[in-house]
C-alpha positions as CSV (number, residue, x, y, z in Angstrom):
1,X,52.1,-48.0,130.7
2,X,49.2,-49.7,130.6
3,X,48.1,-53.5,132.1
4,X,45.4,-55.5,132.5
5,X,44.5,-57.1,135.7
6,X,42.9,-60.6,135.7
7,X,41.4,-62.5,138.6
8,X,42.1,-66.0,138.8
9,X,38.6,-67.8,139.7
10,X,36.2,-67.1,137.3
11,X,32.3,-66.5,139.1
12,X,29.6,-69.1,139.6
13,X,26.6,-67.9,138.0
14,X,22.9,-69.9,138.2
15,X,22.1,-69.5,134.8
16,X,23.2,-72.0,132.2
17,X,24.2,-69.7,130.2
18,X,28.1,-69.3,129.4
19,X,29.5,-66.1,130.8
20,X,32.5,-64.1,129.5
21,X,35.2,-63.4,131.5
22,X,35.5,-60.0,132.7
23,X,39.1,-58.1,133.0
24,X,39.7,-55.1,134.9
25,X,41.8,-52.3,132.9
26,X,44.3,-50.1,134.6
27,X,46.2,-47.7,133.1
28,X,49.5,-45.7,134.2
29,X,49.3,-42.1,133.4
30,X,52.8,-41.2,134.6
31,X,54.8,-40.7,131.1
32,X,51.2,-38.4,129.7
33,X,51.6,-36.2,132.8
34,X,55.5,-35.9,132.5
35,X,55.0,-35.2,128.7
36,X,52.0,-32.5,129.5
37,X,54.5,-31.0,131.8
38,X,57.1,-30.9,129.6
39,X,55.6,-29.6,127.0
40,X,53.9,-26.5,129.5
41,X,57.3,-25.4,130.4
42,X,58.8,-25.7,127.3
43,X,55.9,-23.2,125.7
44,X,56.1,-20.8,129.2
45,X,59.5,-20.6,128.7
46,X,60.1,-19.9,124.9
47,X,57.1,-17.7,124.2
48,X,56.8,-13.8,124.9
49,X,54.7,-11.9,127.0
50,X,53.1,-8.6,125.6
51,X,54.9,-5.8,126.5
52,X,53.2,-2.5,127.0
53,X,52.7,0.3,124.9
54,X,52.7,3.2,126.4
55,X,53.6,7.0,125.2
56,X,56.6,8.5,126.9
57,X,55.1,11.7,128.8
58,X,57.3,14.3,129.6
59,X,56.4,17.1,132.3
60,X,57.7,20.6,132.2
61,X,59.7,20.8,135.0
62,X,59.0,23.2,138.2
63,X,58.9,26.7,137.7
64,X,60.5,27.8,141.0
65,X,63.2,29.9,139.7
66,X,61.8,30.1,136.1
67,X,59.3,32.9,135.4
68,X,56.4,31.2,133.7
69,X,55.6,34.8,131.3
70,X,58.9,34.8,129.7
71,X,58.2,36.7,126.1
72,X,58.4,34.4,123.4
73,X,59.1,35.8,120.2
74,X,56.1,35.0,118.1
75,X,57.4,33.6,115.2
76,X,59.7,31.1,117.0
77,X,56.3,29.4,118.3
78,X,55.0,26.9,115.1
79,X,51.0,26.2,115.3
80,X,49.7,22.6,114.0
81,X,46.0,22.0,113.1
82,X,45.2,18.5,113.1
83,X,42.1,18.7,110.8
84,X,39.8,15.7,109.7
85,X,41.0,14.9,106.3
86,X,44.2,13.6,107.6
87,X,46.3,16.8,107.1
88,X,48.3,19.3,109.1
89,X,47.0,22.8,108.7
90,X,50.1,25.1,110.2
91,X,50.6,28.6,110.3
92,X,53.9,30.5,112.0
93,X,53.4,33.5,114.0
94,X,50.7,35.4,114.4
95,X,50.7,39.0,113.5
96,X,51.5,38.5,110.3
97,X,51.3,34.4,110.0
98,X,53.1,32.1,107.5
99,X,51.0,29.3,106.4
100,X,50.2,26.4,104.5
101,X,49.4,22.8,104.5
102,X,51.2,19.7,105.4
103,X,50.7,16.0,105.1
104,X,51.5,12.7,106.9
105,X,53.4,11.1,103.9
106,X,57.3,11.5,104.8
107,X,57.9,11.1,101.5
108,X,56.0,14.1,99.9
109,X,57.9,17.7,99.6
110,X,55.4,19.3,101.6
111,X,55.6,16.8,104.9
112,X,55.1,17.2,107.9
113,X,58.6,15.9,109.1
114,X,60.9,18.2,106.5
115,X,58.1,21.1,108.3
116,X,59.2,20.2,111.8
117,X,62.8,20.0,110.4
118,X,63.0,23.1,108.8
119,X,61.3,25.1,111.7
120,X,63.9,23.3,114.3
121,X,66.8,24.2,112.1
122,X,65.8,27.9,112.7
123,X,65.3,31.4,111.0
124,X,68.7,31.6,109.6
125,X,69.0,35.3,112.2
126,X,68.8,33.4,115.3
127,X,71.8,31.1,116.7
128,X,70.6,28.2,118.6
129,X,70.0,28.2,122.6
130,X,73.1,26.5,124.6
131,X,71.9,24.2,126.7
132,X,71.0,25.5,130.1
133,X,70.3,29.0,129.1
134,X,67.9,30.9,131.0
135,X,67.7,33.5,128.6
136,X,65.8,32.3,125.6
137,X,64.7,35.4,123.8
138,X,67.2,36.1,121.6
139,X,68.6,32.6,120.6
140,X,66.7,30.4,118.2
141,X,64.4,28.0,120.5
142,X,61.5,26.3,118.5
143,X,58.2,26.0,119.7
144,X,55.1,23.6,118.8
145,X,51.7,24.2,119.5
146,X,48.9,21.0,118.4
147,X,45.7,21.3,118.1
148,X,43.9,18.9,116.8
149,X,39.7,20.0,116.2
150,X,37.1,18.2,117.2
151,X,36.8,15.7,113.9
152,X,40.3,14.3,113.8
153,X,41.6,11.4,114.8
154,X,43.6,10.3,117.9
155,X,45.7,7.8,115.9
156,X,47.0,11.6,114.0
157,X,47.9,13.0,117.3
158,X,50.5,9.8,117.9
159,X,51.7,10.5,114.6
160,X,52.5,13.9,115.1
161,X,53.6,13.3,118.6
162,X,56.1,10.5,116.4
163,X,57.7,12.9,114.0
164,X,58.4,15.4,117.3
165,X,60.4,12.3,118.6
166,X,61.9,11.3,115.1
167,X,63.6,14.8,114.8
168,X,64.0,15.8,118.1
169,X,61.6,18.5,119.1
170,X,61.7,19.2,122.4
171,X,59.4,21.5,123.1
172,X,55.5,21.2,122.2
173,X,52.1,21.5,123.8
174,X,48.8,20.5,122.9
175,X,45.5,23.1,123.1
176,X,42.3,23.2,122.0
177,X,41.3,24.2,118.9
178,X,39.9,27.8,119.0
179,X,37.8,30.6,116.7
180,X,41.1,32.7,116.5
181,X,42.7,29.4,115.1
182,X,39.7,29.3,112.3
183,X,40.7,33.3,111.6
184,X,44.0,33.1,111.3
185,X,43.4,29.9,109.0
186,X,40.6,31.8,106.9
187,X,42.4,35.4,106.5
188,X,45.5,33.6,104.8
């Protein structure tokens, strides 16, 4: 609220000439600040804060009782390029290798998410593992291997590492990209 003070006796001047009165101006500030206050809390309290976003990494656990060299059977163990055209070179064992060519789009026959589905359903020989077996050799346990080369992009990683979570594999691991790689690709 705002008022105007006034003093009562006006001031004597010398000169003749005729002087305007001057007021002195207050002004009340309470009702701005409570408004400004109000409308702080009300925007603290109804907007969001950023959340995080972070990947999910899990750890193998400790190999205390579990012998790290346990044979895999080679053709349980699937291998994904990540190359720099935005597509998913694969190939499935290694002796004799299956392979071919996927791509991001889910909707395409040859994606990458029927290829992780397909190679986690199994062989078709091979039952699946119960759960807490030690003795992996001769039950169907699917592997994953990425290895994205040097060219491709992070932002292709996260997408594979998405289409693991989206059909549940649970076991992968991510290597470099090597010359035997390159062979393998080139002989087939």
């Amino acid at each position: 609220m705002a008022y105007i003070q006034s003093s009562d006796r006006p001031k004597r001047s010398k000169s003749p000439k005729s002087h305007i009165k001057r007021k002195s101006t207050a002004i009340d500030m309470t009702a701005m600040v409570d408004v400004a206050f109000l409308l702080l809390t009300f925007f603290v309290l109804t907007s969001t804060l950023g959340s995080s976003s972070v990947m999910e990494l899990v750890m193998p656990p400790k190999t205390g009782d579990l012998d790290p060299h346990l044979p895999v059977l080679e053709h349980k163990v699937m291998t994904l390029i990540l190359t720099e055209d935005d597509q998913v070179d694969y190939y499935l064992g290694i002796s004799n290798p299956i392979v071919g060519v996927a791509s991001f789009d889910s909707h395409q026959e040859n994606s990458l998410r029927k290829l992780v589905q397909g190679h986690l359903e199994g062989d078709g020989v091979l039952l699946p593992c119960p759960s807490g077996a030690k003795q992996r050799l001769h039950c169907w346990d699917p592997m994953f291997v990425i290895k994205p080369m040097e060219a491709s992009s992070y932002k292709n990683l996260v997408d594979v590492l998405d289409e693991f979570a989206i059909c549940g594999a649970r076991k992968y691991a991510i290597d470099q990209y090597s010359v035997q790689d390159s062979l393998v690709m080139a002989r087939n």
